[in-house]
N, C-alpha and C positions, 0 to 999 in steps of 0.2 A: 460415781462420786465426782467426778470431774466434772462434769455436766454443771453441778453445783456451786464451783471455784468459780472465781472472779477472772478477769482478764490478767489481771497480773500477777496471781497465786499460779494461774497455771503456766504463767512467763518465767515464774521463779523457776518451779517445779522443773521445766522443760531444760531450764539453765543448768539445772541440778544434775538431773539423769546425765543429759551431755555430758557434764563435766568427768562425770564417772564412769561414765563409757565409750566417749570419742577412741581411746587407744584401741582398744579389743576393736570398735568399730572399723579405722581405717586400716587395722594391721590384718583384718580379713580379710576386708580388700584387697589390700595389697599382697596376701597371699593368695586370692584367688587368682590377681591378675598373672602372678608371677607362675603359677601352675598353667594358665591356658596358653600361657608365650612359652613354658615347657613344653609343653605335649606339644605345640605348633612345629616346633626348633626339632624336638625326638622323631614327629612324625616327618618331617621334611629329611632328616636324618636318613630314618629307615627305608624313605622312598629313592632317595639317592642311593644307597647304597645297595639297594634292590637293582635298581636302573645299570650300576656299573657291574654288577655280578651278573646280571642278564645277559650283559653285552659282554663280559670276557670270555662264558658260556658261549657266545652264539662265534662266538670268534674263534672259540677251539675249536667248536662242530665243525666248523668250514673249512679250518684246516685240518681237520681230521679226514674227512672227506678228498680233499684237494689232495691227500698225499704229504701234506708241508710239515715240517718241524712245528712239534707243540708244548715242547717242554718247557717254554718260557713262561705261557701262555696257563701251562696246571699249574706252576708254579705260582703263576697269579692268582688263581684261584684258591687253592689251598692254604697261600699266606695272607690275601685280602678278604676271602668269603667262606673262608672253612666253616664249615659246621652249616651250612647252607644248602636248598635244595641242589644246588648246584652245584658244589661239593660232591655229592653223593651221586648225580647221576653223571656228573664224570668218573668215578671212582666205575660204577659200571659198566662204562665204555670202555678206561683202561683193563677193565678184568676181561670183557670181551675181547678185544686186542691181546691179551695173554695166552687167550684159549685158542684163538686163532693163532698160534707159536707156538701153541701145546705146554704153553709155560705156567700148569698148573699151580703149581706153589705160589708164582706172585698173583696169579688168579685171587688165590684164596687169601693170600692180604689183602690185597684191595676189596674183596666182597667181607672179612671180617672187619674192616676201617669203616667199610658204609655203613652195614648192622651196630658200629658203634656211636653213628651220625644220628639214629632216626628212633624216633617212639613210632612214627607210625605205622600200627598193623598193618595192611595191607603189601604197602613196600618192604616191611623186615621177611612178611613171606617169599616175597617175589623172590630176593634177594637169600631167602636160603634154601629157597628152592633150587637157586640158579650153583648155591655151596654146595649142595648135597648133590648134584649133578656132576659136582668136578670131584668131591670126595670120593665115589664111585668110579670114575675114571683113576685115580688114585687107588682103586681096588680097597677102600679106606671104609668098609661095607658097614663096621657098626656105627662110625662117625657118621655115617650118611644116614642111617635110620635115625640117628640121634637127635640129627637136626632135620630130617623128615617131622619128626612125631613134636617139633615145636611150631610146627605151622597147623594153625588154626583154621583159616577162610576158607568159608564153603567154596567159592572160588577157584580154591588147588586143588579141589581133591581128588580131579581124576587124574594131574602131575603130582601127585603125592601116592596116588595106586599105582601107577606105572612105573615107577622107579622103585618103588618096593617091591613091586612083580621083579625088574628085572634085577635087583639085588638078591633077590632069595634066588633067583633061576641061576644066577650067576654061582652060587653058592647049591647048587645043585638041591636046592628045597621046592623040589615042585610045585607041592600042596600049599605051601603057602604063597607061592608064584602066583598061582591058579586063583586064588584067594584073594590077592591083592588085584589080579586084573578085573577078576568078574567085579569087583567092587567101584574098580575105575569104569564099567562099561554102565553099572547101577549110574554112577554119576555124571557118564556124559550127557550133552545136553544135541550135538550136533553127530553127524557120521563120521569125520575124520577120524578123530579120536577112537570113533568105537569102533571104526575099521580096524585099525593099529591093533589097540587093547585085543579083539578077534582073531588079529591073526598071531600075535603071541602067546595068547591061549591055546592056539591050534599047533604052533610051536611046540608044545609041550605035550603035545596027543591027546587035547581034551577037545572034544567037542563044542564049538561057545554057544 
């Protein structure tokens, strides 16, 4: 139809629309532009804050290593980057340093602090593999199966048969010993492992 208007019907017409839609028109703009200088400002945000969490990280490692005082240092990180990758694999480091002083109980704080840090599968196995390892040391046998039988990833499964071997052995349950090992040897993929698993089998007077 327009095709058909005149030059200045369609000058009105255009004056018209304008007039009725200038607002809606500049105030999308101007929310669009005011979203992309957000995301710029958040993503600049989140990379700086990345940058300093990296770097308080790589500062404890060094001084973990070194021997040097680091409590200022987790402190930094706990109260600046909590809830961060970084958070959590210091939280591992101090659990390891626990174990190393046989100081299973704060072990097991710092590894149940991590598993409250993280959704992700992989790392919640590692890390209650690493629980159920000190649970057992703790002679804490059903707690350790408990949290054995919540790790999923094909991954564990021949550190999820071998600690069940020796929790039942430990527990004087042969048959299920025997059972948990042969199932860890089903699952190794290399010889180390299926050495081990072998000869705690042969521990028990079974032939692997």
């Amino acid at each position: 139809m327009s095709d058909y208007l005149s030059d200045e019907e369609q000058s009105e017409q255009l004056k018209k629309w304008w007039d009725e839609n200038w607002k809606s028109l500049v105030g999308g703009l101007l929310l669009a532009i005011a979203s992309v200088a957000g995301w710029n400002q958040y993503q600049s945000y989140t990379f700086e804050r990345s940058e300093s969490a990296a770097t308080a990280y790589q500062s404890y490692t060094n001084a973990r290593v070194a021997g040097q005082p680091v409590d200022d240092l987790l402190a930094e990180i706990d109260e600046e980057h909590s809830k961060t990758s970084y958070q959590i694999f210091s939280l591992l480091y101090r659990a390891k340093d626990s174990v190393t002083e046989s100081d299973w109980r704060a072990a097991l704080g710092y590894l149940d602090t991590a598993i409250s840090l993280t959704n992700d599968p992989r790392l919640l196995d590692l890390i209650r593999l690493r629980k159920a390892r000190i649970q057992f040391q703790l002679e804490s046998f059903d707690e350790s199966l408990a949290t054995l039988g919540r790790i999923k990833g094909v991954g564990f499964k021949v550190g999820v048969s071998e600690l069940s071997g020796d929790i039942h052995r430990a527990r004087d349950e042969n048959a299920r010993a025997a059972e948990a090992y042969r199932a860890g040897i089903a699952s190794a993929n290399d010889s180390t492992p299926t050495v081990m698993l072998k000869l705690k089998l042969s521990s028990l007077g079974i032939d692997p």
